[in-house]
C-alpha positions as CSV (number, residue, x, y, z in Angstrom):
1,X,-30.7,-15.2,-5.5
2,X,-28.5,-11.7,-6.6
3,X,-24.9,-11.9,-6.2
4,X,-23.4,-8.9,-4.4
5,X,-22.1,-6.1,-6.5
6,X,-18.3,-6.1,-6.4
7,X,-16.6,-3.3,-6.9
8,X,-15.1,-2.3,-10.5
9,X,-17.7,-5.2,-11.8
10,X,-20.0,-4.5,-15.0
11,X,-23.0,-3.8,-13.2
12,X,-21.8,-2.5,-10.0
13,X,-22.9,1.4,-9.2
14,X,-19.9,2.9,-9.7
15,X,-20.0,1.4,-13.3
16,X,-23.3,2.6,-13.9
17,X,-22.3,5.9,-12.5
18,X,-19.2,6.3,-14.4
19,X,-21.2,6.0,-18.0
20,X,-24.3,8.1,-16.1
21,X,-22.1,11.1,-16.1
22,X,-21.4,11.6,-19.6
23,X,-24.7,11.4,-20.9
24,X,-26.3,14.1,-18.0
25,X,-23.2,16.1,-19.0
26,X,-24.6,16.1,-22.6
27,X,-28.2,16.3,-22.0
28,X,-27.0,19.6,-19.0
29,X,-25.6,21.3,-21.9
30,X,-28.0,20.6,-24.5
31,X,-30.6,22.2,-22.3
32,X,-28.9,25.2,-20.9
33,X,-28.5,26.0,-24.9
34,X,-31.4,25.0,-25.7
35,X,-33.0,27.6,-28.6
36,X,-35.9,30.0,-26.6
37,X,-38.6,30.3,-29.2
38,X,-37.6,27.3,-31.9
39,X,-39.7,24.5,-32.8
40,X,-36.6,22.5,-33.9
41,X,-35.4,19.5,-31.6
42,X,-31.7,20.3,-31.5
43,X,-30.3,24.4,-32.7
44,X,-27.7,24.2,-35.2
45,X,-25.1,25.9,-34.4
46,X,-24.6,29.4,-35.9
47,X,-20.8,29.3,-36.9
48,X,-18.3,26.7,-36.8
49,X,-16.2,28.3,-34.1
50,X,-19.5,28.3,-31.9
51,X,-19.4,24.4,-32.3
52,X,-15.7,23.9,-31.6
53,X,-16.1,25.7,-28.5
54,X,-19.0,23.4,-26.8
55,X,-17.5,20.5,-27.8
56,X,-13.8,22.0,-26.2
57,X,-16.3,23.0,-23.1
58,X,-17.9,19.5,-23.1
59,X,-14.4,17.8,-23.0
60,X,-13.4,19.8,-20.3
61,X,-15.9,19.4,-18.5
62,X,-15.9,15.8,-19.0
63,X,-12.5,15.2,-17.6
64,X,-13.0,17.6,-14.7
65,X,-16.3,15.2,-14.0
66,X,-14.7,11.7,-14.3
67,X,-11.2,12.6,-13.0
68,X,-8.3,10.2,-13.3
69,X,-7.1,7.1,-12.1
70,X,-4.3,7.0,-10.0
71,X,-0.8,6.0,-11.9
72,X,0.4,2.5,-11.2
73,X,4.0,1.7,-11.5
74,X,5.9,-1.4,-11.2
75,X,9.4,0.2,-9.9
76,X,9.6,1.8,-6.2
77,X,12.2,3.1,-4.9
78,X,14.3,2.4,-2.0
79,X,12.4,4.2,0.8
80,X,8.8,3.0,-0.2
81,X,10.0,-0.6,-0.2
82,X,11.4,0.3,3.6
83,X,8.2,1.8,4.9
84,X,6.4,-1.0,3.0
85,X,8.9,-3.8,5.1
86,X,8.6,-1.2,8.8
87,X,4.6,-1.4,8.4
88,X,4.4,-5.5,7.9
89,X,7.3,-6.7,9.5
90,X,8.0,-4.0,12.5
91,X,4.6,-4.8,14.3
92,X,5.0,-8.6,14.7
93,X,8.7,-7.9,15.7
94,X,7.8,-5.5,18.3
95,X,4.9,-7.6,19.7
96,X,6.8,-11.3,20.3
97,X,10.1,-8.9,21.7
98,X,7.5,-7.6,24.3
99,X,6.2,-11.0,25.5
100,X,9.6,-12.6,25.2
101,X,11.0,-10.0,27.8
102,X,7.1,-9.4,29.7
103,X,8.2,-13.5,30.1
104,X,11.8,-12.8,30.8
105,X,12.4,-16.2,29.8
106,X,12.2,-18.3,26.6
107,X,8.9,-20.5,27.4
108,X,7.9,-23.8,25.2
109,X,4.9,-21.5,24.8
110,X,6.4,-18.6,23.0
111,X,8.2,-21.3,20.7
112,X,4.8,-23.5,19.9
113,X,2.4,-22.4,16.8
114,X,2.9,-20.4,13.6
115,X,3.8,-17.0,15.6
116,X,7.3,-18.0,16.4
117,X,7.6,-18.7,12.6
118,X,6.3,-15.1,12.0
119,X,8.3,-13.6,14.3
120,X,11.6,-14.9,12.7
121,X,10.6,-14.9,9.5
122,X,9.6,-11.2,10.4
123,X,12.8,-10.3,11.4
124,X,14.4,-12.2,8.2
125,X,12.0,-10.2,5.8
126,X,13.0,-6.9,7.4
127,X,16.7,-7.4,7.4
128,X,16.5,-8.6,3.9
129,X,14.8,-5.1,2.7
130,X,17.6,-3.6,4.0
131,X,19.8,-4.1,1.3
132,X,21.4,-1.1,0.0
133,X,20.8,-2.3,-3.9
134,X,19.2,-5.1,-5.6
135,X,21.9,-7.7,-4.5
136,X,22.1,-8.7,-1.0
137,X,25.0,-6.5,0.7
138,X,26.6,-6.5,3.6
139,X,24.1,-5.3,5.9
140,X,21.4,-7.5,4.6
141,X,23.3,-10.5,4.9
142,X,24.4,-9.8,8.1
143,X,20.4,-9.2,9.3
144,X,19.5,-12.1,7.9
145,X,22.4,-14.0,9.7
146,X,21.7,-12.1,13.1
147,X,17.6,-13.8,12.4
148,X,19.0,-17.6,11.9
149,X,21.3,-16.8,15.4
150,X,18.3,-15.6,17.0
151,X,16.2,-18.2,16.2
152,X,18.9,-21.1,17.4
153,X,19.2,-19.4,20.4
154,X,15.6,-19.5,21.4
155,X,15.0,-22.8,20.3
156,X,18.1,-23.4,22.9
157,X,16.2,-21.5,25.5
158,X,19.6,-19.3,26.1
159,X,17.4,-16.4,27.0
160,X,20.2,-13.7,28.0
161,X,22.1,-14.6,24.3
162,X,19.1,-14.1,22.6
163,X,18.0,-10.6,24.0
164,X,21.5,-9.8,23.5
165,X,21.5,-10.7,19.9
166,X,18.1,-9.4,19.6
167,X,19.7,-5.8,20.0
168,X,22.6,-6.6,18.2
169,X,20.0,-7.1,15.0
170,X,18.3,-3.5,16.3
171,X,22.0,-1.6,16.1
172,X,22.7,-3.3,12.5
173,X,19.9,-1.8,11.0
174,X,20.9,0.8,8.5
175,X,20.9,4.7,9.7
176,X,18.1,6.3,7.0
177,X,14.7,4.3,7.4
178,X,15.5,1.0,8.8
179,X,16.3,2.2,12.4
180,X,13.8,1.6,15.1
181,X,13.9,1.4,18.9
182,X,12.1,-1.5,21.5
183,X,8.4,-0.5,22.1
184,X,7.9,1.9,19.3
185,X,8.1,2.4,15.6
């Protein structure tokens, strides 16, 4: 029994592919100069500038063939770290908001299983990114506080307070990427 070929192994394709193109590379330009009528296996080459300039060609070619790799950096800025947070956290907000109103009650139901723990540990996760530098500020302090009063207040069943404090935590968002509106992103 094989194991499956994962990608970026040893022996995966793309591997095999990668060190593939080099060598047809070489052996495509070996043949297209190639001597016509000469019995000997490779042409030496008829100045030193001539030589130079395949091997600058070959190299050129080389990394036109293979490409590059995408940069990875460590540091990200303000506004990828936002659309990062709006793209995990937004979703799962948006989803339990429309039951809980769909429901227009709190139900034992919405506050059973793992996805009431989502949803306020959503909402705590987005109004932590919100921070305006590394340190917790204002506004992310104040999100995070608006998540623990929403939570206590469903877990009380005080529907009304809850929706209420629900938008409170919408308007609080930061102006410039942390914005949103119910029922869209």
């Amino acid at each position: 029994m094989t194991a499956p070929l994962v990608r970026g192994c040893p022996g995966s394709s793309r591997n095999r592919l990668r060190s593939l193109l080099p060598a047809s590379l070489l052996l495509l330009l070996a043949v297209q100069h190639w001597p016509q009528n000469s019995n000997a296996f490779v042409a030496a080459p008829s100045s030193a500038a001539e030589a130079v300039q395949r091997r600058s060609i070959a190299a050129v070619l080389a990394v036109q063939v293979l490409g590059s790799s995408p940069a990875w950096a460590g540091d990200r800025d303000r506004a990828s770290m936002i659309r990062n947070a709006r793209n995990k956290y937004l979703p799962k907000i948006q989803e339990r908001y429309k039951q809980l109103q769909a429901d227009g009650q709190v139900t034992d139901e919405f506050l059973e299983g793992k996805s009431f723990k989502k949803f306020i540990s959503a909402l705590a996760g987005y109004g932590n990114i919100q921070r305006l530098s590394e340190i917790p500020d204002k506004f992310s302090k104040l999100l995070v506080q608006d998540s623990v009063d929403i939570e206590k207040l469903l877990q009380a069943k005080d529907y009304q307070n809850a929706m209420a404090t629900l938008e409170k935590y919408r308007k609080d968002c930061p102006y410039g990427g942390g914005d949103f509106e119910w029922g869209g992103m």
